[in-house]
C-alpha positions as CSV (number, residue, x, y, z in Angstrom):
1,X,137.2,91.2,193.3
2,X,135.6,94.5,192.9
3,X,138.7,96.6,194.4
4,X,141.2,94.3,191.9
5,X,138.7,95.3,188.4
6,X,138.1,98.7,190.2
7,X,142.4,99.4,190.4
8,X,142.3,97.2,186.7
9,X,139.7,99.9,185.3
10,X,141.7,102.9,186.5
11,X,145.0,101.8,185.4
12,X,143.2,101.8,182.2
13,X,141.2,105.3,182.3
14,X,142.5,107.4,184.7
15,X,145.3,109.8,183.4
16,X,149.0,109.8,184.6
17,X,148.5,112.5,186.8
18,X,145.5,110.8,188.6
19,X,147.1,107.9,188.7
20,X,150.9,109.2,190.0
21,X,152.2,106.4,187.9
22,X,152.0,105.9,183.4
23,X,148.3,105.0,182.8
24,X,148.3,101.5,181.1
25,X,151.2,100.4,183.3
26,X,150.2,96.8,183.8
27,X,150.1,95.8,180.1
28,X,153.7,98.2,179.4
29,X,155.1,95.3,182.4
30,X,153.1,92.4,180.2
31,X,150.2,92.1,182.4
32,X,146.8,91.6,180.7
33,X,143.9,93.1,183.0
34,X,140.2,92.3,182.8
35,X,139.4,95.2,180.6
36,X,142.0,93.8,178.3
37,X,141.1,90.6,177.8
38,X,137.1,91.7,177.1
39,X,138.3,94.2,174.1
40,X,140.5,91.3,172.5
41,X,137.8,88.7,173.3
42,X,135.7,91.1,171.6
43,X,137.2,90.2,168.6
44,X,137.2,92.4,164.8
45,X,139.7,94.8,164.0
46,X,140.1,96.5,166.9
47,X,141.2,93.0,168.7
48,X,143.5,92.7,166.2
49,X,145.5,95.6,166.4
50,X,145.6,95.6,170.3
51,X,147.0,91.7,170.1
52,X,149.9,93.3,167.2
53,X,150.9,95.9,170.2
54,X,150.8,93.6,173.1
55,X,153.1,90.6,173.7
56,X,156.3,92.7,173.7
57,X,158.0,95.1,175.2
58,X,156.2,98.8,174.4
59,X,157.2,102.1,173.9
60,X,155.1,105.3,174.7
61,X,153.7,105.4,171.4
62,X,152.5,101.3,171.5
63,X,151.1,102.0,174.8
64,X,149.1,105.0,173.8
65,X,147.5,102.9,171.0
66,X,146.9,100.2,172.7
67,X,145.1,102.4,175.8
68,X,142.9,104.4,172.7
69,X,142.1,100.7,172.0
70,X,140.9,99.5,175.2
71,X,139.4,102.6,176.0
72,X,137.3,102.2,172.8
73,X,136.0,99.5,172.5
74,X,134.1,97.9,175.3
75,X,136.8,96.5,177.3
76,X,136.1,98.8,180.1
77,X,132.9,99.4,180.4
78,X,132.4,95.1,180.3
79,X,135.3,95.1,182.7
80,X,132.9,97.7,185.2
81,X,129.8,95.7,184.4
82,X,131.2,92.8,186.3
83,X,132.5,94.7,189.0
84,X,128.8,95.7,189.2
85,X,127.6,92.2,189.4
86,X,129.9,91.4,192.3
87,X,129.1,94.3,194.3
88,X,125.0,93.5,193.9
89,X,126.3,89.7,195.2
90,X,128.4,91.2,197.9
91,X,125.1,93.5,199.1
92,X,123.3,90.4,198.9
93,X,125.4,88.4,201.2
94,X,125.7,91.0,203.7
95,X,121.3,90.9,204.1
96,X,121.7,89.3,206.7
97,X,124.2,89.6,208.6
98,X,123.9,92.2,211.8
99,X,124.2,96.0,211.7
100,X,126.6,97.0,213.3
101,X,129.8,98.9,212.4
102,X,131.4,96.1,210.4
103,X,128.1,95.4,208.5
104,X,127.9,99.2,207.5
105,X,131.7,99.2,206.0
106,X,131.0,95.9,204.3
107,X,127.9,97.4,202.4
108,X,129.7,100.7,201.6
109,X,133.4,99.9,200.8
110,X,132.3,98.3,197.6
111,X,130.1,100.8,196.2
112,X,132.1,103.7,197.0
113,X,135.2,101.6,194.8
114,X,133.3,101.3,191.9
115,X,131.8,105.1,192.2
116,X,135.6,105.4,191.4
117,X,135.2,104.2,188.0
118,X,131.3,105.1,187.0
């Protein structure tokens, strides 16, 4: 879960360059990522104008507005706060367990995703 919001977050935030690919990708191919769903369930104005851009096809200009809106509004940092919750229940569940090798990726690999992001 964490690497998914993690890659969700930084398709969202990071710039073309970082990212190799158009930032805000995922909703230009119609696909509506955690960080989008918080900023319309958000509701207002600004959940208003990101629902008028999204459901169709969009230019550079419609995805521009749409990231400014998303970045603006809450839908991120909601998005990272979750990601923050799973990775305190992930160190919880590994407690336990032995440590060895395994253990010590298990705790790390889900901090150091979502250092990505913070």
């Amino acid at each position: 879960m964490v690497f998914q919001i993690v890659d969700d977050v930084l398709d969202l935030s990071a710039t073309d360059a970082q990212l190799g690919k158009p930032s805000g990708h995922d909703m230009v191919e119609g696909v509506y990522t955690l960080p989008v769903l918080y900023t319309l369930a958000n509701g207002g104005v600004p959940a208003s104008e990101l629902a008028d851009v999204l459901g169709k096809p969009l230019n550079v200009a419609e995805r521009d507005k749409a990231l400014s809106i998303v970045r603006s509004n809450g839908g991120i940092e909601a998005a990272i706060e979750l990601a923050e919750m799973y990775v305190e229940a992930a160190e919880e569940a590994c407690q336990d367990l032995p440590n060895t090798a395994a253990t010590v990726a298990l705790r790390f690999a889900p901090n150091a995703l979502l250092a990505s992001v913070r």
